[in-house]
FIPALO-225198 format. One record per residue (C-alpha): x, y, z; residue in one letter; residue number from 1. Coordinates in Angstrom, 1 decimal. Example, Ala and Ser with C-alpha at 12.3 -4.5 7.8 and 13.67 -1.06 7.14 Angstrom:
BEGIN
+--------+--------+--------+----+-----+
:     c1 :     c2 :     c3 : aa :   i :
+--------+--------+--------+----+-----+
:   12.3 :   -4.5 :    7.8 :  A :   1 :
:   13.7 :   -1.1 :    7.1 :  S :   2 :
+--------+--------+--------+----+-----+
This chain:
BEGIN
+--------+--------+--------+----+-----+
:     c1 :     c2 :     c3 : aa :   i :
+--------+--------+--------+----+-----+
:    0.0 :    0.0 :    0.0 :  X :   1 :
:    1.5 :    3.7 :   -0.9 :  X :   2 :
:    1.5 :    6.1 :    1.1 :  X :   3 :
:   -0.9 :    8.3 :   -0.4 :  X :   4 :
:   -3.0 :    5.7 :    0.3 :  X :   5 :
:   -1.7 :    5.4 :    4.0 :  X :   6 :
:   -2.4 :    9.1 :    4.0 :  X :   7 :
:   -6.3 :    9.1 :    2.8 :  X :   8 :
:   -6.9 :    6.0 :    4.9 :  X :   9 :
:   -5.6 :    7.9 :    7.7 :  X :  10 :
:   -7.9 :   11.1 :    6.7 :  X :  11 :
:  -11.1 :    9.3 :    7.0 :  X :  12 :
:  -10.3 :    7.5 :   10.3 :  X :  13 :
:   -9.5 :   11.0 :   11.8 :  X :  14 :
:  -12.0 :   12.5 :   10.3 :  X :  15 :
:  -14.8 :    9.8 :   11.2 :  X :  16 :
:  -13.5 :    9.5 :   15.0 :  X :  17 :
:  -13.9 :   13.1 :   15.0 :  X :  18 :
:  -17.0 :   13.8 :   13.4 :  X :  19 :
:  -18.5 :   11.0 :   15.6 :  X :  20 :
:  -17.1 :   12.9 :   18.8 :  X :  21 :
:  -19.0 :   16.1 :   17.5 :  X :  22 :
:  -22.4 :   14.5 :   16.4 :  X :  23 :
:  -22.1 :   13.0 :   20.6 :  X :  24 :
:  -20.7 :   16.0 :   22.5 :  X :  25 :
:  -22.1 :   19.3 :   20.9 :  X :  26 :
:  -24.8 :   20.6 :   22.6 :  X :  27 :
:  -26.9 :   21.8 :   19.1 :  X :  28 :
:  -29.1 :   19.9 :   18.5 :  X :  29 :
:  -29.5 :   20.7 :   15.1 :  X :  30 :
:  -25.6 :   20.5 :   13.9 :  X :  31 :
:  -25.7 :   17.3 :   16.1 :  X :  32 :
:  -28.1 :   15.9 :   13.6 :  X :  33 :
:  -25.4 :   17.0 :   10.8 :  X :  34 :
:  -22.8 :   15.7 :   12.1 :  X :  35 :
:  -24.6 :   12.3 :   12.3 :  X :  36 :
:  -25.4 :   12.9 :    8.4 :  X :  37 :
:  -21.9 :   13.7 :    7.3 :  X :  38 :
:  -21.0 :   10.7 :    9.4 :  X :  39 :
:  -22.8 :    8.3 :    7.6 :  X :  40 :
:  -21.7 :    9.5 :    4.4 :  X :  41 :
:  -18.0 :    9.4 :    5.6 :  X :  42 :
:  -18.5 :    5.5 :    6.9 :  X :  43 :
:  -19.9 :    5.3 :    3.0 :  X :  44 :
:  -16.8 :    6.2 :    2.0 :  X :  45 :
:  -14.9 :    4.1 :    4.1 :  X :  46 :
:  -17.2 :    1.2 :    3.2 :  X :  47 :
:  -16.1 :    1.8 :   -0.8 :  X :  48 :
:  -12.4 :    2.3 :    0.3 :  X :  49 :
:  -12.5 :   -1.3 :    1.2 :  X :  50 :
:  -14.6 :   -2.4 :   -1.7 :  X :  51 :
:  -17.5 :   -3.2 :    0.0 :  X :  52 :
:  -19.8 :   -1.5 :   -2.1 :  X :  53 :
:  -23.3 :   -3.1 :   -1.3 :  X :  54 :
:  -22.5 :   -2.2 :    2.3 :  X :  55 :
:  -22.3 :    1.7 :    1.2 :  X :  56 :
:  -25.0 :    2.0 :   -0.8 :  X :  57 :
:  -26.8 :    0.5 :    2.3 :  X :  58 :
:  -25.0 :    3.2 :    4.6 :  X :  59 :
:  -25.6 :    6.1 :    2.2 :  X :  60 :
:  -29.3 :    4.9 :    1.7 :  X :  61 :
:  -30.3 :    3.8 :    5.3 :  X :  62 :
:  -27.4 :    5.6 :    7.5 :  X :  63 :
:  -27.2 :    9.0 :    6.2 :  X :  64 :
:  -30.2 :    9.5 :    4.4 :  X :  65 :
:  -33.2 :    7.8 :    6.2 :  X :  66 :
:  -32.3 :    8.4 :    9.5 :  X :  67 :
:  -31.1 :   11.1 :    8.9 :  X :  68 :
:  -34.1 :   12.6 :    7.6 :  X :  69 :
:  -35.8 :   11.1 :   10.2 :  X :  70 :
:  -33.8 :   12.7 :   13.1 :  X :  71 :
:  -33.9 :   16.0 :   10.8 :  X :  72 :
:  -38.0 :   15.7 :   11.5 :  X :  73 :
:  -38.1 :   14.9 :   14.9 :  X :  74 :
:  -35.7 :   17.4 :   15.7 :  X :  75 :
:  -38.1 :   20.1 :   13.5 :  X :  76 :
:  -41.2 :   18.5 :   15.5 :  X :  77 :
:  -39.7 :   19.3 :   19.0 :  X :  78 :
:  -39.0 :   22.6 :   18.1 :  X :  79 :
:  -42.8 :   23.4 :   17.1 :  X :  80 :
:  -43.9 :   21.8 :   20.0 :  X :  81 :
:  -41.0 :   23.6 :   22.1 :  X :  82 :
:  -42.5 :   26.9 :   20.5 :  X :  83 :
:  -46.2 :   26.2 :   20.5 :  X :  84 :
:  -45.5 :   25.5 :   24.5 :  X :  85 :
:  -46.5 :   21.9 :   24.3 :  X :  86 :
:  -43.6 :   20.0 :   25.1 :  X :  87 :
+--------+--------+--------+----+-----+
């Protein structure tokens, strides 16, 4: 394996271990649920870096974009009901 190789590999771990931190610790609610998105898409990645690429459609499909729209909903549900007094 090159280095460049050693060097993207390398990226993406940092960059996943880091984006995962952020999506856990930051107390936004809303960039939390961003976090989780860009997350998903960056284990996608990862998943086609090691030619797995069933396993990242299913990440990009279910991982990023379902749940993530679905946490994007909730999250704009609470904040009506948050609003509206209700909650």
């Amino acid at each position: 394996m090159s280095l460049f190789n050693w060097l993207i590999d390398g990226s993406l771990a940092l960059a996943l271990f880091w984006i995962a931190w952020q999506s856990l610790t930051v107390p936004n609610l809303f960039r939390a649920v961003k976090f989780f998105i860009v997350f998903g898409l960056l284990m996608a990645i990862a998943w086609i870096r090691l030619s797995a690429l069933d396993i990242a459609l299913v990440e990009i499909t279910i991982g990023a974009g379902l749940t993530g729209i679905l946490l994007w909903d909730a999250l704009q549900n609470l904040g009506r009901k948050i609003t509206s007094g209700q909650a």
